[in-house]
N, C-alpha and C positions, 0 to 999 in steps of 0.2 A: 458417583453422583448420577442424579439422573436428569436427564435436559429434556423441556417440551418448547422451545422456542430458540430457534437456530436461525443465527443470520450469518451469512458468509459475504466476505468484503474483499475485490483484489483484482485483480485483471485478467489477461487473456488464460489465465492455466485455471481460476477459478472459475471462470466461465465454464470452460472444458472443450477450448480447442485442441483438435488431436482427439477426441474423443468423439465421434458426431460429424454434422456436417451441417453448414446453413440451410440445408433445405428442409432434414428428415429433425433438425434440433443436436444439440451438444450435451451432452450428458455431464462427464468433469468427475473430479475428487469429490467436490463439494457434496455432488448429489449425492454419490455412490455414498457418501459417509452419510448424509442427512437419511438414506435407504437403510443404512446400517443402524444407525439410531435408529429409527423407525421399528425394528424387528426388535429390537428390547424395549422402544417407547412408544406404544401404537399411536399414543395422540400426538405425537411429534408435531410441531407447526415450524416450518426450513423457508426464506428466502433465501434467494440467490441474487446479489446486488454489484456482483461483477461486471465489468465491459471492458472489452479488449481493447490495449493501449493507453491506460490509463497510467499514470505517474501515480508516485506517492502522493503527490500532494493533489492528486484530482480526484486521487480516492479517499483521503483526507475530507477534502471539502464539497464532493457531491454524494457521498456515501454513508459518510459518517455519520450526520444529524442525522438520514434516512433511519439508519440501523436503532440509533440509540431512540427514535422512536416508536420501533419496533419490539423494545423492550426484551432482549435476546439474554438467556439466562448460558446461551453457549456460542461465541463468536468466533470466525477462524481471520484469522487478516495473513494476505501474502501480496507482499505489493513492494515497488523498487527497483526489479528485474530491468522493466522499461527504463529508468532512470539510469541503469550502471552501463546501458550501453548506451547512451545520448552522451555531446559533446556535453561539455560543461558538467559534468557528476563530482558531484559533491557527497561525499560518503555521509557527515555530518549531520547535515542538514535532511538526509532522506533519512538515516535515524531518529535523528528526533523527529519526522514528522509520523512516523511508525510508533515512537515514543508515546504521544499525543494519542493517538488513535487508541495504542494499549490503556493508558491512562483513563479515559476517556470512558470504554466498555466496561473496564475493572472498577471502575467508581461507580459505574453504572448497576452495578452487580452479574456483568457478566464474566461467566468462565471465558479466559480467551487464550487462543492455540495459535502461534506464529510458527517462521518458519524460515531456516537458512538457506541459500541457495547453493547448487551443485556447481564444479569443477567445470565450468561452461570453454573451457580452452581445451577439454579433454569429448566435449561432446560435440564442437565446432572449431579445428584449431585454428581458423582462422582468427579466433575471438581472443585465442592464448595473452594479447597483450592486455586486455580486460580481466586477467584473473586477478589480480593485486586490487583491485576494485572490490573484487568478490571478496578475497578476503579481507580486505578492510570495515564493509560495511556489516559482513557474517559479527566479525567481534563485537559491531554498536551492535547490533539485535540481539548476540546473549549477552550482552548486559542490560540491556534495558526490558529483556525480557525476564531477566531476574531478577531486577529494581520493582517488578510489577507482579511475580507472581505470575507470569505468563508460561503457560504449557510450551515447550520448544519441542520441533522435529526438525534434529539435526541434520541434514542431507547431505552437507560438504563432507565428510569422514567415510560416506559409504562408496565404496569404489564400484560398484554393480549401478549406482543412481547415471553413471557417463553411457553406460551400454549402449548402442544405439537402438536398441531393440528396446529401450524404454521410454524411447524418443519416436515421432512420428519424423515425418523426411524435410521439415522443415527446418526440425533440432532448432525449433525455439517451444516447441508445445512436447507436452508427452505423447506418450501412442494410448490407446487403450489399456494396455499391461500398465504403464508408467501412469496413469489416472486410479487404477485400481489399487496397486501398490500402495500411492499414497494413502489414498484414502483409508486404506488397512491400518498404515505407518500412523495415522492418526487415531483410528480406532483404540489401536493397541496404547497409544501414550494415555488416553480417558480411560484404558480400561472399561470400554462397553465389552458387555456379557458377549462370550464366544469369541471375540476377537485373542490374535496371539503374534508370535514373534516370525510366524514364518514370511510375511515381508518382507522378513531381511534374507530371504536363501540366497545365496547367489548363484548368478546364472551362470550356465554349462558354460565353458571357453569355446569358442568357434575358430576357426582355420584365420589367420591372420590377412588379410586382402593382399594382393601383388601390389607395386608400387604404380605400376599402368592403372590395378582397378582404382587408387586408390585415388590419383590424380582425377583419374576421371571421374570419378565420384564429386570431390571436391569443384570441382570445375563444372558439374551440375547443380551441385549447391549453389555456386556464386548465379549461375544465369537464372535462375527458377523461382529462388526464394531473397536472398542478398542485395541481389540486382534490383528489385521490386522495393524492397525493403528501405535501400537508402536511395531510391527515386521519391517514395515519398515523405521523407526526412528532408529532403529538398526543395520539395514542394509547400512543405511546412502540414502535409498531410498526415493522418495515423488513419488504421484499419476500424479504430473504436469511433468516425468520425459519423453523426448520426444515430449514433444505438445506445440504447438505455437500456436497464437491467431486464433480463429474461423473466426473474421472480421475481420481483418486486415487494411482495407482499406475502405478508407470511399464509403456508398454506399447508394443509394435510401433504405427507409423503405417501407417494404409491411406491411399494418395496418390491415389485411383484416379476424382478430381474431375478433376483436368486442366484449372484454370480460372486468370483472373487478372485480374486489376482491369481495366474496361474505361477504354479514354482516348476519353472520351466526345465 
């Protein structure tokens, strides 16, 4: 198929932190794949209607009506993450509000591309007691993503998605490799022109860290990013607080990066 009206709906990894920076701008999957369309669709018209920290259900409800306004003939939704590590997560109810959203674009007449979440206890182990979460809630997304005809990119099953090298030092955002990846990972499920399978290379094995470097690594993690993280979960604060979507409106792609995930 071919798409000239792209809206992308989700939070901090649609956004494209980990990719960018608040001062120079954040790039993300979303764009990289809107650039990639773009080189098979020159008239391509892409918002980006992401904000970091955002619940299912706040992307649900401030995003949604946005998007289906926008009349989007190809829509990506990733949204939940935020939800399965807050207290009180309820697998259920954050599927079906992903459920709604699918429904919602596909009635619309848009093509729409969801998306599993990775082995997050293998990419932070601190987080290891949240993977039963992970996969509880992966199951509602492929089914409801197959009750709808929605495009799925499975990411729990691929063992190279934990790397840290596809992770920025946050290991809640990707790095730039892990933005580009996906955006390929998507590519390749639409089958846009030139796209292919080498996403999935996996990457070279590295030397196993000492159990000193390892500690200490970890132990940078908790004071840097962790520490910060559930100070303002306490506060009753998020990082998305004050910020509204980057693209808002649907607009011409400039493609004029020419880049693509490297197979390291």
């Amino acid at each position: 198929m071919r798409y000239t009206r792209y809206v992308a709906l989700g939070d901090s990894q649609t956004e494209g932190l980990g990719d960018g920076d608040d001062v120079l701008g954040h790039r993300g999957w979303a764009d990289r794949l809107a650039e990639n369309l773009a080189r098979a669709e020159p008239g391509l018209l892409f918002a980006n209607l992401a904000v970091r920290g955002r619940t299912a259900e706040q992307i649900r409800d401030e995003q949604l009506p946005a998007a289906l306004e926008l009349r989007p003939d190809l829509a990506t939704v990733m949204a939940g993450m935020n939800d399965v590590i807050r207290p009180g997560f309820d697998a259920a109810r954050v599927a079906g509000v992903l459920e709604e959203m699918f429904a919602a674009l596909v009635g619309a007449g848009a093509h729409v591309v969801t998306v599993t979440f990775p082995d997050i206890g293998k990419i932070a182990p601190l987080a290891r007691r949240l993977v039963p979460r992970v996969l509880d809630v992966n199951e509602r997304i492929r089914k409801a993503a197959a009750r709808h005809g929605v495009t799925l990119v499975d990411t729990f099953p691929l063992t190279y998605i934990t790397d840290a090298r596809m992770w920025s030092s946050d290991r809640l955002h990707a790095s730039p490799e892990g933005h580009a990846r996906f955006a390929a990972a998507v590519a390749h499920a639409l089958q846009v022109p030139g796209s292919d399978d080498t996403w999935m290379a996996p990457l070279p094995l590295l030397p196993a860290p000492g159990v000193w470097r390892s500690a200490a690594t970890e132990a940078r993690w908790v004071a840097t990013f962790a520490g910060p993280w559930i100070g303002r979960r306490l506060r009753g604060r998020s990082s998305g607080d004050g910020r509204t979507a980057k693209r808002p409106l649907l607009t011409p792609v400039a493609c004029d990066h020419g880049d693509s995930p490297t197979v390291l």
